[in-house]
N, C-alpha and C positions, 0 to 999 in steps of 0.2 A: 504494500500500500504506500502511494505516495504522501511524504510528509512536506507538511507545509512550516513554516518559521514563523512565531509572532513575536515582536516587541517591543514594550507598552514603555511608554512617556508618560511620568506620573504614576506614584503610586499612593495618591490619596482616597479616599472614598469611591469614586467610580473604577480608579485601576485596580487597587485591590477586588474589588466586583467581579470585573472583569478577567484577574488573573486568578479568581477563585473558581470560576465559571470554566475558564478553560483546562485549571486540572483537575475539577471534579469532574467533568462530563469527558475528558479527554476519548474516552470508550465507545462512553454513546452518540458522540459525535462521528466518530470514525464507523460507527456502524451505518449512521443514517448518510451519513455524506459523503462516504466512501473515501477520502481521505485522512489522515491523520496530522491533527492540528497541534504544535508542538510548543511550548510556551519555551522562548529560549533567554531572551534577557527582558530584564526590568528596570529602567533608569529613573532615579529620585534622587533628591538632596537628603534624604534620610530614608539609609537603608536599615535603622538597625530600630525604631521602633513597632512592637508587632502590631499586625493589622488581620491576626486572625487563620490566616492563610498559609499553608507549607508549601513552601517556595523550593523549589530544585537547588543546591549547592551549585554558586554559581552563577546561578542567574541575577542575582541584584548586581546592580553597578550606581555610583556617582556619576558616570559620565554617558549623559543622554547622545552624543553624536556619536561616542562609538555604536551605541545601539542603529543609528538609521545606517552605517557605513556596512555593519555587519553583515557580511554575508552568508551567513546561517539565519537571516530572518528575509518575510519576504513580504510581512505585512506590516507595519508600523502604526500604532493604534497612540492615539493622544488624548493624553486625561487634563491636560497638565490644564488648560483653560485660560482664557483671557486671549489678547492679542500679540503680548511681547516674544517670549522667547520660544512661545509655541507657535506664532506665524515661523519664524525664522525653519526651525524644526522640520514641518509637516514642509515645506517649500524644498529643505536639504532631499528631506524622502524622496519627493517627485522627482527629485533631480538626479537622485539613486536608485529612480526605476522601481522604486519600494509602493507598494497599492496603499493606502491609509486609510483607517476609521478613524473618525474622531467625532466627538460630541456634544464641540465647541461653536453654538449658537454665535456668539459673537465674532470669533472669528470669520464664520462664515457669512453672517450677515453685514461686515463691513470689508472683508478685503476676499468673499467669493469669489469672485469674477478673475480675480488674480490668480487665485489658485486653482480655480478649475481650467484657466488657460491654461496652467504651467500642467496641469495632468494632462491637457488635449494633445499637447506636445511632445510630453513623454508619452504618452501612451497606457495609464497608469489608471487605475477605480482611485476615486474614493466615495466612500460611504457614510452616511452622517443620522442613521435611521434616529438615533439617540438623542441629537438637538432639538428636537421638537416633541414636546410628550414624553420624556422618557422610556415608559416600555411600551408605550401606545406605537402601534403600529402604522399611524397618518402619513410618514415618509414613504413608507413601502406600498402603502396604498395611491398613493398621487404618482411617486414611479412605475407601479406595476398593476396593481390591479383597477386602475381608473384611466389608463393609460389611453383606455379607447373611447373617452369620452371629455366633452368638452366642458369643464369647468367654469360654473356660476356663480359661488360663491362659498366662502368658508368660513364659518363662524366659529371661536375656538374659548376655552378657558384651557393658556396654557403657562399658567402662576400660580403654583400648589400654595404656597406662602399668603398671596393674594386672597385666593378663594377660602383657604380657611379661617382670614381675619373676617372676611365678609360674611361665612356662615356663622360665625359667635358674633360679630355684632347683632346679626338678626336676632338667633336664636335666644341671646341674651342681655340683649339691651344695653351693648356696654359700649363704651365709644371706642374710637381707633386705638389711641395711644397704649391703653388699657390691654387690649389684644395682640396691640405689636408686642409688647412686654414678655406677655406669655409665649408667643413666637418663637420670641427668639429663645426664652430660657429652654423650651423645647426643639428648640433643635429647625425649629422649622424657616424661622430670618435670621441672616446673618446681624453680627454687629451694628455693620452702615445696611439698612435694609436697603438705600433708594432704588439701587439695581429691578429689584422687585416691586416696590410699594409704588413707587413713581413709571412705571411700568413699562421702562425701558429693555427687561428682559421680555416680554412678552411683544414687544416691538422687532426686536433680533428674531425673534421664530416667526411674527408672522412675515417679514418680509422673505424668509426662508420659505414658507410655505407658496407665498404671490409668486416666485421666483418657481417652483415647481409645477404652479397650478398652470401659469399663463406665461410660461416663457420669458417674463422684464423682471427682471428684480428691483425695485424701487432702491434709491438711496434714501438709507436710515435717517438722513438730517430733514430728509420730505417729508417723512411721516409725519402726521397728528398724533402725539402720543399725551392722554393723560390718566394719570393712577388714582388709586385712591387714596391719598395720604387726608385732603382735604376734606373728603366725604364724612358728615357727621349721621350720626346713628341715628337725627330726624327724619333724615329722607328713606334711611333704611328702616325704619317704621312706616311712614308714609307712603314710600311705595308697597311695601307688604299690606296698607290698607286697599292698594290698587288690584293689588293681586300679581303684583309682580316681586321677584328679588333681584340686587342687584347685584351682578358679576360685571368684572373687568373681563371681556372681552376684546379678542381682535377679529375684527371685521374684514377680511378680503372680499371683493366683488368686483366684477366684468360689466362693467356700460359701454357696452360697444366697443371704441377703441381705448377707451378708459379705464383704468383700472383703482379702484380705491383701496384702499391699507389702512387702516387705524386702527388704535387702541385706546378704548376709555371706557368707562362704568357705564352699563346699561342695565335698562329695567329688561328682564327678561319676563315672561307672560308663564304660568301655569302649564298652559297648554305648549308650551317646547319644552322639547326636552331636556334641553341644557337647565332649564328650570332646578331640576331633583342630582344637579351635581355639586356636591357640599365635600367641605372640610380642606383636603391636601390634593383632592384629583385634578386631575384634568381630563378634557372632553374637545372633543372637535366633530363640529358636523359640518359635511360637505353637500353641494349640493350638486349636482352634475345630468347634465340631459339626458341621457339613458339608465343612470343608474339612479336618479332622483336623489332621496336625503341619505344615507348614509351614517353614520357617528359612532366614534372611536372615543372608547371610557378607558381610561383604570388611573394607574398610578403614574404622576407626569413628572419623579425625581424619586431622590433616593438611592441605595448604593445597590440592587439586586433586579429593582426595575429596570434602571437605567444601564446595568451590565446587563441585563438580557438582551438590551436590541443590541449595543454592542458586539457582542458576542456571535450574533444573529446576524451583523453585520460580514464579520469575521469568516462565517461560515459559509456564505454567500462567496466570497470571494477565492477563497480557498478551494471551494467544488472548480469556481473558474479555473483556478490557475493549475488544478491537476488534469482537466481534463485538455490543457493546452488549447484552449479555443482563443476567439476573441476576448483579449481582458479591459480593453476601452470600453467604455460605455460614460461619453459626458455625464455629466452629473447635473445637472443641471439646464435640462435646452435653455437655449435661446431665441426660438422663434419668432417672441414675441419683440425681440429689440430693435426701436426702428418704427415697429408698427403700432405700439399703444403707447400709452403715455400715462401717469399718474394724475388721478381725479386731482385736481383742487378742492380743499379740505372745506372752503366755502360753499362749494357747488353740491357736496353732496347732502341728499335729502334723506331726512329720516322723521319719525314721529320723536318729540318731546317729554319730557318731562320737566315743569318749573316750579319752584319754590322761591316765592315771593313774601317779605316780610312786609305788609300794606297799611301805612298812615289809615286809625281807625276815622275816619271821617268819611261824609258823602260824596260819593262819586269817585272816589281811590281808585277801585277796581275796574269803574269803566274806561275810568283814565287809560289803564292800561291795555283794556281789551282794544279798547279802539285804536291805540296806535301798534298791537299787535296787527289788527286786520289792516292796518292803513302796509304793512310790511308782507303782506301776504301769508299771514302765519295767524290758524285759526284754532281756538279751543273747543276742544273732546269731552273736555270734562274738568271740573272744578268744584274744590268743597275747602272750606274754612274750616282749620283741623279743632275738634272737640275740646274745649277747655279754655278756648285764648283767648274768650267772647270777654271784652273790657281791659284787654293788657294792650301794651302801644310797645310796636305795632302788631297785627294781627297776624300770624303766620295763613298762607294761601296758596295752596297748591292745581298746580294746573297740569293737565295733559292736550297735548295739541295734534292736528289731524300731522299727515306728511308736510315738509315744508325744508327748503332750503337752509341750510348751517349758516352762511352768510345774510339771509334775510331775519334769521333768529338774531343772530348778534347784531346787528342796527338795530331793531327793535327794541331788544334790553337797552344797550347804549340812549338810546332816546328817554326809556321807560327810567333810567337811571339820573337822567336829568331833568328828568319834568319833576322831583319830588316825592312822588306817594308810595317811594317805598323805603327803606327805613336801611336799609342796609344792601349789600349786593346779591344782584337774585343766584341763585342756584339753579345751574341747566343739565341736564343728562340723555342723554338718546334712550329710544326706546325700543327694544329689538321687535 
């Protein structure tokens, strides 16, 4: 049986995953994929505290370049994350003819295009099933099994951190800070959370995902990104009276030759399903012409999830490379570049959500209706929340039909300097 060489960059949390995955199943793998996957070296700056895992004699090293030069490995898997010395890294592989996995969202969502050149050139996979969802299968599915149809939109929660501060504020009525707290003593936010909470991570996956669905990959500094750091536990009461809860989502969609990308708190409705995904997961639904809605749950981080696609990745390429076929396969088309173009963050339209604090006197509210409708942006529905009847000013929440993001904001703008509302409104999409 032909063996194949792996050698992992990083061995924190996901590499140990990963390097555990590949000598525990090393058998079952060989049975199913008829190759033998061979863990050969492991490069970190600390090889000597344990991480759980019985490591070959041998296989750790300090120095991560010997590992891509080696030629006993034939796959180079990167845990290591961020942009610095793991750009440089995964760039040396391709240039050593080495296939790579990695699971590096940010990487790939700001210097992709670089690196899937430099593999179109060598000749070279890589595989990145792990950056998006962690053991969610959404990459492999936009690659392969959705391959034969045309993609319309993808809506995702993909911030386990994010979505679990937002299921305890609902479920417990507590505010942000409160929940960040617990996050992180749990393991669940880092230190500096912003990565997460201002949802810039969730911005890196979904241009990953735009970049698979539709060919263009948008530039990260285009996107509309906003988190929930701001979000107070009113409106996640208030929407919960709507019947909605609210998830940070990222929104992909196809308007012709337009394509939209953003990321920001939306009211999601009951009746979706992304509605019933609470705590640490993550979820993405696709929607696509032939195959209609679609959607990918489970666990979207972590060190056993996120080494299963890995690993899954690994094995993929490995069947390639024994059976000596074609091992090119872009990563990423391009078809779309050239030919779409990224929405303006104004133009896109959605329904509304507004929380408005309203000067208790006559005619306040119509103030604002009317220069709502003078902007072409109409309310759905409206109630004056229970208890505030005699406090100054009056909390008022609104829901609006569909309506342009740019005609929304002149309207606040306006609504903000005519007076009758008492502090700055609070706006949110509504999926």
């Amino acid at each position: 049986m032909k063996q194949i060489g792996v050698g992992i960059l990083g061995f924190g949390t996901v590499g140990a995953g990963v390097a555990e995955g590949l000598v525990k199943h090393r058998n079952l793998m060989a049975e199913r994929l008829g190759v033998d996957i061979v863990l050969r070296r492991i490069a970190d700056l600390d090889i000597v505290t344990p991480r759980g895992v019985d490591i070959p004699a041998g296989v750790l090293t300090t120095d991560a370049a010997s590992v891509v030069v080696d030629p006993s490995v034939d796959i180079v898997v990167e845990t290591i994350g961020g942009t610095g010395i793991a750009k440089k890294l995964v760039l040396d592989a391709i240039a050593a003819k080495k296939c790579v996995v990695t699971a590096n969202k940010k990487l790939l969502a700001e210097y992709g295009a670089e690196i899937f050149d430099a593999a179109e050139k060598s000749g070279v996979d890589i595989y990145f099933g792990a950056s998006v969802g962690g053991g969610i299968p959404i990459i492999r599915s936009l690659r392969e099994g959705l391959s034969g149809n045309e993609i319309e939109s993808i809506h995702g929660i993909l911030n386990g951190t994010c979505n679990y501060i937002l299921t305890r504020m609902e479920n417990e009525a507590l505010p942000f800070e409160t929940v960040l707290k617990d996050a992180q003593r749990l393991g669940y936010a880092e230190a500096n959370p912003s990565l997460d909470v201002d949802g810039f991570d969730t911005a890196h996956k979904a241009c990953i995902l735009a970049a698979l669905a539709f060919g263009f990959q948008p530039k990260l500094s285009q996107v509309q990104v906003e988190g929930i750091r701001d979000l107070g536990e009113d409106d996640v009461r208030y929407a919960a009276d709507f019947g909605y809860r609210i998830k940070l989502l990222a929104c992909i969609a196809r308007d012709g030759d337009e394509i939209e990308v953003g990321v920001h708190p939306t009211l999601v409705p009951k009746s979706h399903m992304l509605y019933n995904v609470n705590d640490a997961f993550n979820a993405a639904m696709v929607k696509a012409d032939m195959s209609d809605y679609t959607m990918y749950y489970g666990r979207g981080a972590g060190r056993a999830p996120t080494a299963s696609t890995v690993v899954g990745d690994i094995g993929d390429i490995a069947r390639n490379l024994a059976r000596g076929g074609a091992r090119y396969r872009r990563a990423v088309p391009t078809y779309g570049e050239g030919k779409m173009r990224l929405k303006a963050a104004g133009d896109i339209c959605s329904k509304f959500y507004i929380r408005f604090l309203v000067e208790d006197r006559p005619g306040a509210f119509g103030t604002i209706a009317s220069i709502l409708g003078r902007h072409s942006v109409s309310i759905s529905a409206a109630t004056q929340k229970a208890g505030s009847v005699g406090k100054e000013p009056v909390p008022v929440v609104a829901l609006t039909h569909r309506a342009k993001a740019a005609d929304l904001e002149a309207a606040l703008a306006e609504i903000k300097a005519s007076g009758v509302i008492g502090a700055d409104p609070v706006a949110l999409r509504v999926l």
